[in-house]
N, C-alpha and C positions, 0 to 999 in steps of 0.2 A: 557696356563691356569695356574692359578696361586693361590692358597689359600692364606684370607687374611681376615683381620677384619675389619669393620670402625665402625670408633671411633665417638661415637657426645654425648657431656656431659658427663653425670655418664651413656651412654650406651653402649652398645656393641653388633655388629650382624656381626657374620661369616657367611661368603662367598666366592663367587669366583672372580676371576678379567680375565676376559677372552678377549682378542685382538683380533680386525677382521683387515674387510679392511681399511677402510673408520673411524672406532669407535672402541673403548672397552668398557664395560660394567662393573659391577659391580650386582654381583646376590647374593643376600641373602638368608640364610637355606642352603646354601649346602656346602659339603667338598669334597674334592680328598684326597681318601686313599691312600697307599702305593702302592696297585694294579692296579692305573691309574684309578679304578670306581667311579662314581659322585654319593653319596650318599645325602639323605637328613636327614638333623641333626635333625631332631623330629622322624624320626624312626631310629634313630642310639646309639645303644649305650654307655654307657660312657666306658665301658672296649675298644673298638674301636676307642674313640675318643680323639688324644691330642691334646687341645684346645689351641689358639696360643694366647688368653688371658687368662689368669688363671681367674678361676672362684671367688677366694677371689676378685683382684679385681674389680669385678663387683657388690661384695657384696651378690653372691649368692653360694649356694653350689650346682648348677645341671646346665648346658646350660640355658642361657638366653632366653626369648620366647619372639619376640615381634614382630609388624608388618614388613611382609618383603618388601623390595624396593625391582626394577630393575632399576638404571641407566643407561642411554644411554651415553657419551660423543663424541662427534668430535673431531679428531685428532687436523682439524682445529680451534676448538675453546680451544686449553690445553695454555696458556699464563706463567704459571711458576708452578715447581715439585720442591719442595724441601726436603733435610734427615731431617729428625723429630726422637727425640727420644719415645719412650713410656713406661715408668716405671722405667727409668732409662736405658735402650735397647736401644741399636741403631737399631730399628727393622722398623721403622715408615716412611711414605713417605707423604705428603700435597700435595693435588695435585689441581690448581685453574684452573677454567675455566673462560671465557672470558662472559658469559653469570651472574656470580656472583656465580657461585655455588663452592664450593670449600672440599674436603672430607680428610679427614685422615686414612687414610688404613696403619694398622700393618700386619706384614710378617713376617712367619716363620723364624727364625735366618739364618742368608748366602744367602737368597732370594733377601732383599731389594733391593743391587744394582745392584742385576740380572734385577730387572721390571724397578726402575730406570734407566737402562742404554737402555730397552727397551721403556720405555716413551719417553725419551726425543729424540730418534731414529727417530719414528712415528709423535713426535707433530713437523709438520712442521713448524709453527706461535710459537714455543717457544721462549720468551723472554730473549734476552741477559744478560736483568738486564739495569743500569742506571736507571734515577732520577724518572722515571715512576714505578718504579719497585715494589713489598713489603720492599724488602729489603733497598731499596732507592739506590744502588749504582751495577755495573756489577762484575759476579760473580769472576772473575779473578781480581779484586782491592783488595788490602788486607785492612782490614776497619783501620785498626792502621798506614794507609799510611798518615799521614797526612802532614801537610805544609812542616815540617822540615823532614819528612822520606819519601815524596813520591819519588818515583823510576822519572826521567828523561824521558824516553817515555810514562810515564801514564800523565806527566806535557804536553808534547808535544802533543799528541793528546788530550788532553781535558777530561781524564778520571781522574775523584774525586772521594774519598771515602765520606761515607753518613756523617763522621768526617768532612773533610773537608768542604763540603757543609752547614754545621750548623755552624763551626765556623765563614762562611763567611757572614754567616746573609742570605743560598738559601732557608733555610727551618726553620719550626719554632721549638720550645721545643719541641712542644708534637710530630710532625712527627717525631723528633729525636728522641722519645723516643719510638715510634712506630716501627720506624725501628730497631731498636737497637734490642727490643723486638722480631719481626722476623727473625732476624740476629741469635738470641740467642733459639730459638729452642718454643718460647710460643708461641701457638695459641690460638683459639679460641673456637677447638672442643674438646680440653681436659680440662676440669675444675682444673685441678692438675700442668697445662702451661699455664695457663692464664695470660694473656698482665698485667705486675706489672708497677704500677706508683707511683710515690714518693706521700706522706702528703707533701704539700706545704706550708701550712699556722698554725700558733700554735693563732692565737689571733679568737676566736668565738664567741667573747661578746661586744666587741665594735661595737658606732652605724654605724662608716665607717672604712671602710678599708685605711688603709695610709699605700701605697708601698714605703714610704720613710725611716720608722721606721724598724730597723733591727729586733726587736723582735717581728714585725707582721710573722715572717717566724718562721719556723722550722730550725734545725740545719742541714743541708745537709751532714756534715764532720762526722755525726754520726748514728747506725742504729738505728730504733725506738726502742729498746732496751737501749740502752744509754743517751736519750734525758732526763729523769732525773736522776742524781745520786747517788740518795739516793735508787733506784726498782735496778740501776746498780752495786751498790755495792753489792747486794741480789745474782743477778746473777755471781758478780764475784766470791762470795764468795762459793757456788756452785759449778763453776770451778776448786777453788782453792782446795777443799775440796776432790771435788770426788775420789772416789773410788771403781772400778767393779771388782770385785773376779774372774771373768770369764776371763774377760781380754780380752773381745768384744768390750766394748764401750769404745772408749778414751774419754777423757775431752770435755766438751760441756759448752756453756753458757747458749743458748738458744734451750731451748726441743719443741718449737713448732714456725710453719714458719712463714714469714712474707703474705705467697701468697700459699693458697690450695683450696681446692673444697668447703669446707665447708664455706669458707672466702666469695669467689666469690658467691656462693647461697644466705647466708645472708646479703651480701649489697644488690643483687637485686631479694630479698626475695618476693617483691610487685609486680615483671611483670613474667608472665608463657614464658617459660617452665618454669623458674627457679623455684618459687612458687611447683610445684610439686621435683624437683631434691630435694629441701632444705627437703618436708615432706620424700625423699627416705632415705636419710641421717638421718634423726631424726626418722624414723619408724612409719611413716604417722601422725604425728603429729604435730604442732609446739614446738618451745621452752618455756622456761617461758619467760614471757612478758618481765619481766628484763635484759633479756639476748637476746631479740631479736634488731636488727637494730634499732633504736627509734629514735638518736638524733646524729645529725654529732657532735655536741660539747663532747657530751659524748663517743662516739668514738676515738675523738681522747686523750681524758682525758684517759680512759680505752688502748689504744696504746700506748701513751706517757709517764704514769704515774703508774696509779693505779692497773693495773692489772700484775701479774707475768706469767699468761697463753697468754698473748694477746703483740704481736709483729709486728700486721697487719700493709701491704701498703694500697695504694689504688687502684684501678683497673681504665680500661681508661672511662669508663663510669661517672665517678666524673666530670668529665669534658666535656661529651657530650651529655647527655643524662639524663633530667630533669624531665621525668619519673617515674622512678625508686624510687624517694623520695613520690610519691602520692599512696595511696591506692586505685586506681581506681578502680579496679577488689572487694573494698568491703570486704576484708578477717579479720575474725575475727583472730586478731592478740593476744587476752589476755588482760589484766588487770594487770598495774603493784603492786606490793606491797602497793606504796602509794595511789590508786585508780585510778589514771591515767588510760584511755585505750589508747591499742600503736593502734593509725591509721598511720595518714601520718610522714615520717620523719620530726623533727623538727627544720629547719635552722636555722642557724644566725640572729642573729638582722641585720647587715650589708645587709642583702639581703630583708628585708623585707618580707619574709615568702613565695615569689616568688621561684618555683625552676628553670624556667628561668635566673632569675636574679642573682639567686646560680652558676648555672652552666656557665653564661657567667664573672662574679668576676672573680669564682672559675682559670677558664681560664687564665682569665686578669692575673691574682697571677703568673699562669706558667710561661707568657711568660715576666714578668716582668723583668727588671734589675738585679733587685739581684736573683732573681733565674736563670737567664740568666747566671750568674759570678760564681753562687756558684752548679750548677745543676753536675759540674762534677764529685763535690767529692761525692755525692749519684752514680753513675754511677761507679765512683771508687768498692763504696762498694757493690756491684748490680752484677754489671759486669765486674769488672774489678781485677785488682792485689791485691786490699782488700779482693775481694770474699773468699779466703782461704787460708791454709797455716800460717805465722809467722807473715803476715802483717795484716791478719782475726783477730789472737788473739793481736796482738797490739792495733788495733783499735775498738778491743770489739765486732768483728763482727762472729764470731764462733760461729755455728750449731751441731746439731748431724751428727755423720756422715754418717748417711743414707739420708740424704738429698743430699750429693755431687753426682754430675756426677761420674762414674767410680769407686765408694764404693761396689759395690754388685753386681755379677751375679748370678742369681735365678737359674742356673743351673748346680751348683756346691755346691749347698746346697741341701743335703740328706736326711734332716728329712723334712719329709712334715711340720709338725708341725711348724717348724722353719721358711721353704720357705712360708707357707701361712701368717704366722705373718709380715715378712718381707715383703710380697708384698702389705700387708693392711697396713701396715705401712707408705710405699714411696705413696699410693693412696691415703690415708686420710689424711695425714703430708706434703705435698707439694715437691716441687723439686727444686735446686736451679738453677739459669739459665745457660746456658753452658758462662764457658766465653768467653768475647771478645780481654778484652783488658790483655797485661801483664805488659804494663808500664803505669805510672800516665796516667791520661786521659787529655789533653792540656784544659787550662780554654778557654773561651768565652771573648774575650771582648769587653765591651760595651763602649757606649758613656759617662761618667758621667761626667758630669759639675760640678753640685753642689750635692755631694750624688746621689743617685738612685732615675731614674726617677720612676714617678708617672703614667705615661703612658706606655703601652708594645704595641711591634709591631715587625716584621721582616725588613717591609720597613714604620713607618708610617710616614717618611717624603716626606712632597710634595707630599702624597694623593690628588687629587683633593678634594674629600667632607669636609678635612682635612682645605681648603681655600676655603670654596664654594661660597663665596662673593668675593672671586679676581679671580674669572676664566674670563681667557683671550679669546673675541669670535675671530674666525678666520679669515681670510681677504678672504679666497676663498674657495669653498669648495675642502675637501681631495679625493674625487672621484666622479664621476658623471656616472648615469648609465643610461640607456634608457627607465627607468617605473621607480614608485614606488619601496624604497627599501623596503625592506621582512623582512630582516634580515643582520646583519653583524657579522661575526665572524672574530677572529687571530688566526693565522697558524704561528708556528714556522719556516716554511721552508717557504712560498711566503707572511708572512705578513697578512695585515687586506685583509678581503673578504668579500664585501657586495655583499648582492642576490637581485634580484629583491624579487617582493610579490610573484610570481609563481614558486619559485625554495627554495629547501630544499639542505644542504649541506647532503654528503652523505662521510663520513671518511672524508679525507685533503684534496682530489685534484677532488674529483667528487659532482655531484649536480644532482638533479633532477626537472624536471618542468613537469607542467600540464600547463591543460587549454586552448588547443590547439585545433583548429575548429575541428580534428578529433578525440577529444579523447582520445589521446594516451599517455603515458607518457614516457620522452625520458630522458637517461641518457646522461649527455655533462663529458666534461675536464673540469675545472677552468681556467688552464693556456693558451687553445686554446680554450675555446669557442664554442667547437663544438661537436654536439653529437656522442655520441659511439655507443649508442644502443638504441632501437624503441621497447617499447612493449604496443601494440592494449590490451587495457586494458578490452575490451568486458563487459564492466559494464553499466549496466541502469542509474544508478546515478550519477550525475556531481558531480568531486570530487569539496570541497570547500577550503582546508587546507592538509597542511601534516608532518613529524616529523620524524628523523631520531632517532631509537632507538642506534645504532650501526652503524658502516660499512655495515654492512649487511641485514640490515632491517631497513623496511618503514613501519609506518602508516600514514592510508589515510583516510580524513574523506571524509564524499559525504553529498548530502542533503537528506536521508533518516533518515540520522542519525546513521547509522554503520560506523564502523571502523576496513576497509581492513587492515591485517597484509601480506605484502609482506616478500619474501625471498629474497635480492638480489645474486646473484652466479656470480663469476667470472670466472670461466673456464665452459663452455661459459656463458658469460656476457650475462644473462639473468635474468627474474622476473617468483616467484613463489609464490603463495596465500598459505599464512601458516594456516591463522585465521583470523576469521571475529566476531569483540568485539560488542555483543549488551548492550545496555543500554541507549541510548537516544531515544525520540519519533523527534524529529527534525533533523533541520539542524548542523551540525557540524559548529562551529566559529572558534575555534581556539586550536590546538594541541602543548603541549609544553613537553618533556620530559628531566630525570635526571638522564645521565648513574649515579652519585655520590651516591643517594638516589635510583638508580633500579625503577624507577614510570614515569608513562604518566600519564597528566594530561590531559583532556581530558573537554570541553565547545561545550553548544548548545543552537540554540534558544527556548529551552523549558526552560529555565533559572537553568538547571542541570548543576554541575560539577564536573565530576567522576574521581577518581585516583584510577590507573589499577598498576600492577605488571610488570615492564618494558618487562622483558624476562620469565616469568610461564603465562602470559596474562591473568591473572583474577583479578577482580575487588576486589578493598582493601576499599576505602567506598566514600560515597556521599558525597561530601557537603550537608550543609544547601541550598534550591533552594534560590537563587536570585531573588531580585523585579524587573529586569530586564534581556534581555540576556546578557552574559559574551561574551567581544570583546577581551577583553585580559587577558592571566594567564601569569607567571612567576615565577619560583620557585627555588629556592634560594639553589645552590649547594654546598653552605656551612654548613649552618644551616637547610636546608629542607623544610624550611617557603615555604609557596603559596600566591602571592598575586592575588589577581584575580578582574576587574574592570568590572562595569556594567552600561554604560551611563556615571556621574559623579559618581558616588560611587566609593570605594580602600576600598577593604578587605582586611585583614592580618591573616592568618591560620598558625596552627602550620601543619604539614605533618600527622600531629592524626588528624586533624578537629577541630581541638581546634580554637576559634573563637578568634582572639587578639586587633586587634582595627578597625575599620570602618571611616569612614569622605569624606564626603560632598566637591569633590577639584574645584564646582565649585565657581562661584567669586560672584556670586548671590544665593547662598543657603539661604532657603533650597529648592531653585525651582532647578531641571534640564533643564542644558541650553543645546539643540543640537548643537551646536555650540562648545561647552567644552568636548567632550566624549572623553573620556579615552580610546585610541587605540592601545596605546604599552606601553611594559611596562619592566623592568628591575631590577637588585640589583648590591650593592657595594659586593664584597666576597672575598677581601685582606685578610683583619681580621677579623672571625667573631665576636669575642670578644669586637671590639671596639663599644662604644656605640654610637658613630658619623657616621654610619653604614646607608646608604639612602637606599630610594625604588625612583626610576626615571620612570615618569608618563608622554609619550607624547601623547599631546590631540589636535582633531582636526580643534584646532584654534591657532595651529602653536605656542604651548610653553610646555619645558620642567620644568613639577612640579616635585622637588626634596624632600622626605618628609624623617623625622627620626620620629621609633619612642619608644618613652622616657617613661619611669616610671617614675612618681612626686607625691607626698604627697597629699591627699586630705580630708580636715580638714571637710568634709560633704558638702560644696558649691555644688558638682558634683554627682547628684541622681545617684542607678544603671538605669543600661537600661534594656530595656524590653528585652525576648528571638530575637536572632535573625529573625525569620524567624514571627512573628507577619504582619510585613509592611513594606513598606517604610520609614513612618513616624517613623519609631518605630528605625529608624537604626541614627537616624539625631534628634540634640536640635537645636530648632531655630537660626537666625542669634540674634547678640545680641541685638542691637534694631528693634526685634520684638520678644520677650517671656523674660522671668524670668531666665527659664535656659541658655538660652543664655547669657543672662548676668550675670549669674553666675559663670559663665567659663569665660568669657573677666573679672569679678572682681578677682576670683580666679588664671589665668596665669596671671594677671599684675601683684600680690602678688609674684607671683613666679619669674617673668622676671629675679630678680638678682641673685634670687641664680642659677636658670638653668644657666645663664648667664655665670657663673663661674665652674658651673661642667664641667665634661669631655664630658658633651654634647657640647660643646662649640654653642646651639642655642642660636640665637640672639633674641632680642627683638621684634625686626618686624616680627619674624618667628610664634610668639607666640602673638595672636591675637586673640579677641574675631571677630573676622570679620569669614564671610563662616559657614558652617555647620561644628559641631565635633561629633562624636560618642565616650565617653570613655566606656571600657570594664578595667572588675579589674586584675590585674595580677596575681591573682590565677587563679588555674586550671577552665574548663571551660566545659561543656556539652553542645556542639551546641543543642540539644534537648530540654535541660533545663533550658539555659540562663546560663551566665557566673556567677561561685560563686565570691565572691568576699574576697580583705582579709580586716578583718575588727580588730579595735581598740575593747582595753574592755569596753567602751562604745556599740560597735555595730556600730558605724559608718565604713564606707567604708575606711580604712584609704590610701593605695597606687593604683591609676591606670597607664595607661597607651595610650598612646595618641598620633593618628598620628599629626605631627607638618611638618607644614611645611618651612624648612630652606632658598629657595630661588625660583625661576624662569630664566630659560634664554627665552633670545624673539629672540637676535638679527636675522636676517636674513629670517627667518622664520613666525613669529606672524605676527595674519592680525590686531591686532589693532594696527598693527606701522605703521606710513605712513612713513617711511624710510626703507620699504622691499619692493623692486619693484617688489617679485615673492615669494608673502607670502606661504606656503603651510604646512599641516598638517605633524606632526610627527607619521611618522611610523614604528622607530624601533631605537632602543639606545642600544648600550653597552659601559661599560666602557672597558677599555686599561688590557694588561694585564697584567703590574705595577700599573693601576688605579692612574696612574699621568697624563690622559687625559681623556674624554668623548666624545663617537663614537655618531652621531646624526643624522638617516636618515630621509628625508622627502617625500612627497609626489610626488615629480616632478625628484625623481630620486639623488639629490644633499645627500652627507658624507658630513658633518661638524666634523671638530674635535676640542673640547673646550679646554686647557689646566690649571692646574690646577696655580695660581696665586701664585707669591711670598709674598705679599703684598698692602697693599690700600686697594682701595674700585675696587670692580668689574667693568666692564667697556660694559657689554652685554645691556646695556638699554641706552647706548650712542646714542642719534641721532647723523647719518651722518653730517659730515660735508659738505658734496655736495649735502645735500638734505633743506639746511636752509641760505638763502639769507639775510635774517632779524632777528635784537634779537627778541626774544620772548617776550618781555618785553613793549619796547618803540619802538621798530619796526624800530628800522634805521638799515637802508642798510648798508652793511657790503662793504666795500673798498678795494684795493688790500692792504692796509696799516691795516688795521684794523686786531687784531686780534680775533678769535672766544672763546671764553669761555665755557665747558663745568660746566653746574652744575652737583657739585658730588652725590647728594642726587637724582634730576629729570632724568638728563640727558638729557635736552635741551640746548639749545646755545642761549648765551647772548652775549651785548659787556662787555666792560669792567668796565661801569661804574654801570650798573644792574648785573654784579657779583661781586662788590667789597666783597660782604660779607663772613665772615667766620663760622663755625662750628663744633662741634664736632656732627659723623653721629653714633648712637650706634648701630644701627640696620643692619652696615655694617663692623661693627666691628674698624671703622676707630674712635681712640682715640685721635689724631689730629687736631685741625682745619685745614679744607679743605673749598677749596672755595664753593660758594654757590649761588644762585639765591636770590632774596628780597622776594618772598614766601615761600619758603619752609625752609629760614633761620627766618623768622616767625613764619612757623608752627613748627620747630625743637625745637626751644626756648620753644615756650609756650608747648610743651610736655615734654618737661625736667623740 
């Protein structure tokens, strides 16, 4: 038993930390005296009590009073415990669990790595560390190992530090900087070590962003304090100048941090808890309106430039989380000076007043070229051998020095008076990160051809969706299984793993099926195929579907419409009913869940669909009901999107229920064809940043629709839509020849075809079609209740939506309207590769297809066989053993040679060439150019 505090935001609650058998706990309100007795800290007094947080920092002067928790943990579920400091203390432990919880507990001074040494004792499943890890690399790598200093046996076994692994292009910026971040002592429970991220970009006025122009960035080589210097001169001059009588403070540039509590509150000022931390700070009030978060451009003016108090970074949330810029929650923020009131933050012109489109740029910016080449000299000065010392004041980067690690122990200062100024000082003023590095930090380098590219990526070459018009169909399929496949996943250790429909993967090497004449549900191997363990599952209800939250747990849906929460246990490999989730009246469709995002999604035939709390198992909110039932969800573990299908319908959800675009994928909209139902469904999640980024829709007439979708300009041709949940009708504008809005949208994308054409959508012409049903939704924020608000021009028109398009189709092998598929069958399950330079494709009869992603040309999946066409299609003569076969590049039927002499350029396949052609559709090309 062991006294201890946990830390979360600006609070604090002392307790106990007490170890069983099986678990240790965490008990709040109570202390262990000197006398070994458990007292409780609201009848104890403060002459009896020394608190192992000082009450300054908490901002109070008497014990803190606030709800008390009891935490449970399993031994088996502790995955990594790391030293933390707290207030400058090496007092602090982090301690994660495998279910997503994770706590900060401070410890009396000479304790910590007394309980540390007992945690990581006890947690059997503790992790070594590698690429899996917080830290990104195992704890025995030294992180400054890299190319030219790594040790010989760390080369030989395969062991990288998280340096090495970024400069070889394993992981991208911002994981680098994530890691780095956890390496260096920030989390996320202390608002005073919160995760710091560099200002990336200095241009917030222009209408695009060009990663090729050096002056679209910030200066990397210098801190926001230096970036202009004429405020720099100010501060040197300060330095140069000062003078303390006491002979306490040495020389300082800068009196206030780049990264503290009050920093972190007011960027995410607009989403709670923080909204309450920010009024704790400011004394239940807000700030003046002028002085509150209002506008990124003026932020970083006020960082950059204009202000002498303001030195701020940015935090990781600029780059993930589009949130944070909306005033959803309503909070009367003030009125500025000029009459302005501060509601939502106010982005760039470059983003289109979207914060979507903010935070996926904002991204792009990170992972760009030249931040890629120049990211190390912020790193330098962050965390590295600029942090302090001769090489700080060289490069203008010198703090006070109560901001450094190892400047102050609060207990060896004897005036109260002093100790409590001091420790509101380090609580409110920030801390600087421990460092990492003590020599330069090795640059990054990139590819550059001509200057810096314009495109970011880790791997974006030879993405399949990258060439989704040259992807190569396969000649046989990559596995073949005995039913329907289910699902297919990749396994580091055995490779791709496809399930039948009746089997759920369960961790790496186990699965589980239903459906069985008795009911029962039996655990197998992967590698032998044979089951382990039989558990009679004694339920009234046929299960329908099911989802592996973890190793360890199962959900099951049945047709009542619950959903069983199993336990699984391995010693003995048994099943245990943990929780039983209500909220549908029906049958259960289809269960899909997100260890990345903690969420089960969750579909039924009452046309519900609910997203639950993966591991606390309580329900987080509903969709809007659908005008049909939901056959397929798929949720996006990058970005947190849901898409979810119902008949032909494709919705597109942010993880809030934020409604994002809708469309109509069948080829006869706006009728629904049963024939075309959307049965599986998938995403690209290489990069989420890139905007060539698809949703993969397999539907039950055996073809893969592949759709992106895109923000474009719209000059009012494209009405708003009505609220979602209205109709059917209400979600779908006619095809174009039959309504107005339909051909409003085919006049309006033809207008667009060239510039899209040229963006970094790279969609093609043909993608982009007044043909089929569209739904557009505006790229502002969005009220499924209310219908989507939209962003509008000072006219009032609608000016930017957003819009599923669709990029291409594969048929081969599969689609029943080819009559060169002698065993057409429905698509029932797709994943991409897990370099996404191929696409996994299952179908109905059991057969893995794997597509590859194309170097070049024109694609080749709408190819008729060659042994299924005896005659040109044309003039119909028989083909000879001499004769050769012509494919047309445009149809993909077979001519001889004298009905393909023609040539073309094909734009809608990206082929700028003349390529050969058939006499029709070298007709029809023509008269459409």
């Amino acid at each position: 038993m062991f006294r201890c505090a946990r830390i979360q935001g600006l609070e604090t609650a002392e307790g106990l930390l007490l170890f069983g058998r099986d678990h240790f706990y965490v008990v709040d309100g109570f202390t262990l005296l000197k006398t070994k007795e458990i007292r409780d800290l609201d009848f104890l007094s403060q002459e009896m009590h020394d608190p192992i947080v000082p009450y300054p920092a908490t901002g109070a002067t008497q014990p803190p009073k606030s709800s008390r928790l009891c935490s449970k943990f399993s031994y088996n579920m502790i995955r990594e415990v790391h030293k933390r400091r707290y207030l400058l203390q090496p007092i602090a432990l982090e301690v994660f669990s495998s279910d997503g919880r994770n706590y900060l507990l401070a410890f009396p001074k000479k304790i910590r790595d007394r309980v540390f040494d007992k945690l990581t004792s006890m947690a059997i499943n503790l992790s070594s560390g590698g690429s899996d890890s917080l830290g990104g690399q195992k704890a025995n790598v030294a992180i400054e190992a890299t190319g030219r200093g790594a040790s010989l046996l760390s080369s030989l076994i395969g062991q990288q530090s998280v340096t090495q692994r970024w400069l070889s292009g394993h992981i991208s910026n911002f994981q680098y900087l994530m890691h780095l971040n956890t390496l260096a002592g920030r989390c996320y429970n202390d608002l005073s070590q919160y995760p710091i991220f560099p200002w990336v970009l200095a241009d917030y006025t222009s209408p695009q962003l060009d990663f090729t122009n050096i002056s679209t960035f910030r200066d990397f080589s210098k801190p926001m304090g230096a970036q202009s210097p004429d405020r720099l001169e100010q501060f040197l001059k300060r330095f140069r100048e000062w003078d303390d009588p006491s002979g306490e403070t040495p020389p300082y540039m800068y009196g206030t941090h780049y990264s503290s509590a009050m920093i972190v509150v007011s960027y995410l000022v607009r989403l709670e808890p923080f909204t309450q931390q920010f009024l704790s700070l400011q004394g239940g009030h807000f700030d003046l309106a002028d002085r509150m978060f209002h506008s990124v451009g003026d932020a970083w003016t006020s960082a950059s430039r204009n202000n002498m108090a303001d030195v701020k970074e940015l935090i990781p949330e600029f780059f993930t989380l589009p949130e944070m810029f909306t005033n959803s929650n309503h909070f009367d923020l003030g009125v500025k000076q000029n009459g302005v009131p501060v509601n939502d933050v106010l982005l760039p012109v470059w983003c289109h007043g979207d914060p979507r489109e903010f935070i996926r740029l904002h991204r792009q910016a990170l992972e760009s070229d030249y931040v890629s080449s120049h990211l190390h000299e912020w790193i330098d000065l962050i965390f590295g051998y600029k942090q302090n010392g001769e090489e700080a004041v060289k490069n203008n980067n010198l703090f006070h020095h109560l901001f450094y690690e190892g400047s102050v122990d609060f207990e060896r200062i004897d005036d109260p008076l002093t100790r409590n100024a001091t420790i509101g000082f380090v609580n409110n003023f920030g801390q600087i990160p421990t460092q990492l590095f003590k020599k330069p930090h090795p640059q990054k380098k990139v590819n550059i051809l001509e200057g810096f590219s314009n495109t970011a990526g880790v791997t974006t070459s030879r993405l399949f969706y990258h060439a989704i018009h040259n992807m190569t169909p396969p000649q046989a399929p990559f596995k073949e299984l005995r039913s329907a496949v289910g699902s297919i996943h990749q396994n580091e250790k055995i490779g791709v793993v496809a399930l039948e429909q009746n089997k759920v993967l369960l961790g790496t090497n186990r699965y589980i099926t239903w459906g069985l004449p008795d009911r029962s549900v039996r655990m197998g191997q992967i590698d032998t195929d044979k089951s382990v363990c039989v558990h009679e599952m004694c339920e009234v209800d046929e299960m329908t579907c099911a989802a592996a939250g973890d190793e360890t747990t199962l959900f099951c849906g049945n047709t009542s419409g619950c959903i069983t929460v199993w336990k699984v246990n391995n010693k003995p490999l048994s099943m245990k009913k943990l929780s039983v989730l209500n909220g549908h009246s029906d049958a259960i469709t289809c269960l899909v869940s997100s260890q990345s995002h903690a969420v089960l999604v969750s579909a039924s035939r009452d046309l519900t669909v609910l997203v639950w709390h993966l591991s606390e198992l309580f329900l987080i909110r509903q969709l809007p009901k659908h005008p049909h039932a939901v056959l397929a969800v798929a949720v996006n573990d990058a970005t947190g999107d849901i898409a979810t299908a119902c008949a032909t319908l494709l919705h597109l959800w942010t993880l809030n229920g934020q409604l994002l675009a809708v469309l109509n994928t069948c080829d006869v909209a706006p009728a629904i064809d049963p024939q075309q139902m959307i049965i599986s469904l998938a995403f690209s999640t290489m990069n989420e940043w890139d905007n060539d980024n698809v949703i993969m829709c397999g539907t039950s007439d055996g073809t893969v629709k592949i759709y992106s979708c895109v923000v474009f300009e719209n000059d009012g041709s494209l009405s708003d839509q009505p609220a979602f949940e209205n109709s059917t009708s209400s979600l779908m504008l006619e095809n174009s020849d039959k309504s107005s809005g339909g051909a409003a949208i085919a006049a309006r994308l033809e207008k667009q075809r060239k510039r899209l054409k040229n963006s970094s959508t790279n969609i093609t012409s043909s993608s982009i079609s007044g043909s089929g049903s569209v739904s557009v939704t505006s790229s502002g924020p969005a009220s499924p209740s209310s219908g989507n608000k939209t962003t509008k021009s000072e006219e009032g028109e609608t000016k930017f939506v957003r819009v599923l398009v669709q990029r291409t189709a594969l048929t081969m092998h599969t689609a029943f309207n080819r009559p060169d598929n002698v065993h057409p069958a429905p698509i029932t399950a797709i994943a991409p590769s897990r370099d996404h330079r191929s696409l996994y494709v299952g179908d109905g009869i059991g057969r893995v297809w794997c597509w590859q992603g194309g170097e070049g040309g024109g694609r080749a999946d709408h190819w008729v066989q060659d042994v299924m066409r005896q005659r040109c299609d044309d003039c119909e003569h028989k083909f000879t053993l001499a004769d050769r076969k012509h494919h047309c590049r445009n149809c993909g039927q077979i001519f001889c040679s004298t009905c393909s002499r023609f040539e073309s350029h094909i734009t809608r396949m990206n082929i700028s060439r003349p390529v050969r052609v058939c006499r029709k559709c070298f007709l029809r090309l023509q008269q459409s150019s």
